[in-house]
C-alpha positions as CSV (number, residue, x, y, z in Angstrom):
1,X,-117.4,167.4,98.7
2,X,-116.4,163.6,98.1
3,X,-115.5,163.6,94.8
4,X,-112.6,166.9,95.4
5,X,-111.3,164.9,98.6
6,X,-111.1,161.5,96.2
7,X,-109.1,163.6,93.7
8,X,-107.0,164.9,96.5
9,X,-106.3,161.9,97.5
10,X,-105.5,160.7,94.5
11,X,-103.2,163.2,93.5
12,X,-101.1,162.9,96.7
13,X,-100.7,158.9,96.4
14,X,-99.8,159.6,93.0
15,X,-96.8,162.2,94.0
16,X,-96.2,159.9,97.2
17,X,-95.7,157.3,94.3
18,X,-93.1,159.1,92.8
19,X,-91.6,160.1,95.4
20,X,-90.8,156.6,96.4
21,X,-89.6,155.8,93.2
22,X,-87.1,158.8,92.9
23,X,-86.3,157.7,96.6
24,X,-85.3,154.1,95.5
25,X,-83.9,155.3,92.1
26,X,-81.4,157.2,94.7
27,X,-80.4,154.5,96.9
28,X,-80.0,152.1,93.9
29,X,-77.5,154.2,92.9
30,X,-76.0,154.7,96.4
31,X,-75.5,150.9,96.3
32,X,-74.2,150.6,92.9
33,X,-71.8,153.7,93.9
34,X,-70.9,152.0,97.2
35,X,-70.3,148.4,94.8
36,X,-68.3,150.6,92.6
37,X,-66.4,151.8,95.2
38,X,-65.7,148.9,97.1
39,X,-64.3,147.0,94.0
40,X,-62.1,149.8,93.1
41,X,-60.5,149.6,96.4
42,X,-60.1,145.6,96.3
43,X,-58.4,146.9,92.8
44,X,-55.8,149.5,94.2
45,X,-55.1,146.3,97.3
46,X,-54.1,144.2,94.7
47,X,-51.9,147.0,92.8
48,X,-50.3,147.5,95.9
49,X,-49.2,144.3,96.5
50,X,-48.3,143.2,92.9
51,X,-46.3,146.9,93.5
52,X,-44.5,145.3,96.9
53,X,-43.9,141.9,94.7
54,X,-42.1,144.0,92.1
55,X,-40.2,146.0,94.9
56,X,-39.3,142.8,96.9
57,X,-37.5,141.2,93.6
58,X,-36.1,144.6,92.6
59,X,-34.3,144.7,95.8
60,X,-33.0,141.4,95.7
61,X,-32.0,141.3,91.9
62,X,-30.0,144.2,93.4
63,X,-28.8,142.4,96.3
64,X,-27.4,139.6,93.9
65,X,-25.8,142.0,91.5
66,X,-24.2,143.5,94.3
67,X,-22.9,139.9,95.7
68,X,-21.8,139.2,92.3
69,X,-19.6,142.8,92.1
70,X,-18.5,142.3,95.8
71,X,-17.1,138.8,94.4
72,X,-15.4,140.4,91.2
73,X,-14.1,143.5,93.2
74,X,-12.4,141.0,95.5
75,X,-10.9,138.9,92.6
76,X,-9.7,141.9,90.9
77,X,-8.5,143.5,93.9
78,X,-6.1,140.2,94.8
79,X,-4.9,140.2,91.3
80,X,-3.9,143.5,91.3
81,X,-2.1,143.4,94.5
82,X,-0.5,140.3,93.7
83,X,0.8,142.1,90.2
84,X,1.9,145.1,92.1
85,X,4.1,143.4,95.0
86,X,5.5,141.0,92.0
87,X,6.4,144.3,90.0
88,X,8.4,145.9,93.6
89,X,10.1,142.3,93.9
90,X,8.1,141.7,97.3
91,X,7.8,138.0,97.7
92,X,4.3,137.3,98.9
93,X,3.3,137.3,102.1
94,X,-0.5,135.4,101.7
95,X,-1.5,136.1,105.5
96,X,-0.3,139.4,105.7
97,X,-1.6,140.8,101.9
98,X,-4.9,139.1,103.1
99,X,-5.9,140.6,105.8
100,X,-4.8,144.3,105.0
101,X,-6.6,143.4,101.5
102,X,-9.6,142.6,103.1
103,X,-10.2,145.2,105.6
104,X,-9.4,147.4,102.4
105,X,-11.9,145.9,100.6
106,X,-14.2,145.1,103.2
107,X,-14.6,149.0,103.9
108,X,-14.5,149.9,100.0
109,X,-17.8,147.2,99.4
110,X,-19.9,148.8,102.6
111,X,-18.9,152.1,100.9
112,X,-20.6,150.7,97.4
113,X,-23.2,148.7,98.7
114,X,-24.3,151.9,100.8
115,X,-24.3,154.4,98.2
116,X,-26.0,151.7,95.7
117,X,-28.9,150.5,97.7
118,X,-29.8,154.1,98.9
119,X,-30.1,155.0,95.3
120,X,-32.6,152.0,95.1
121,X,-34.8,152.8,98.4
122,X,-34.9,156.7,96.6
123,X,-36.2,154.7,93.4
124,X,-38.6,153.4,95.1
């Protein structure tokens, strides 16, 4: 009876042994996964934020362009006027074109910047 108990035996720390080496073969690959995983997400953290960067001066190239046309508009805007009262013979009146001017364009700019930075934030 000793020598079918020895096989037995034998045969069971054989299948144990293989077992435990599909067992580790399974959590080496858990870890690798879970490695895998962990650098993909430091990957998509640092996307985001390069993505953020590239919004951040987006928006403010915008904001500068937007300055910039504000600056023209109001050039352009006291050139014309000027032209216009010289044309109808009105002598002008610097205080009184100026401020009617500006509320003008004041409310004509918020108007523009408005309707141009909402199409950016919809870009986005």
């Amino acid at each position: 009876m000793g020598i079918p108990t020895q096989t037995h035996r034998d045969m069971d720390l054989r299948y144990d042994a293989r077992v435990a080496g599909a067992m580790n073969r399974v959590l080496e690959a858990e870890r690798s996964a879970q490695s895998t995983i962990a650098d993909c997400e430091q990957q998509t953290l640092e996307s985001l934020e390069h993505a953020r960067q590239q919004r951040r001066s987006i928006l403010e190239r915008a904001h500068g362009r937007i300055m910039a046309l504000h600056a023209r508009a109001a050039r352009a805007l006291e050139q014309r006027t000027a032209q216009v009262r010289e044309q109808h013979g009105e002598a002008p009146d610097p205080a009184a074109a100026q401020g009617a001017d500006r509320a003008h364009l004041q409310a004509a700019v918020e108007r523009l910047v408005e309707r141009l930075t909402r199409v950016a934030e919809e870009d986005l």
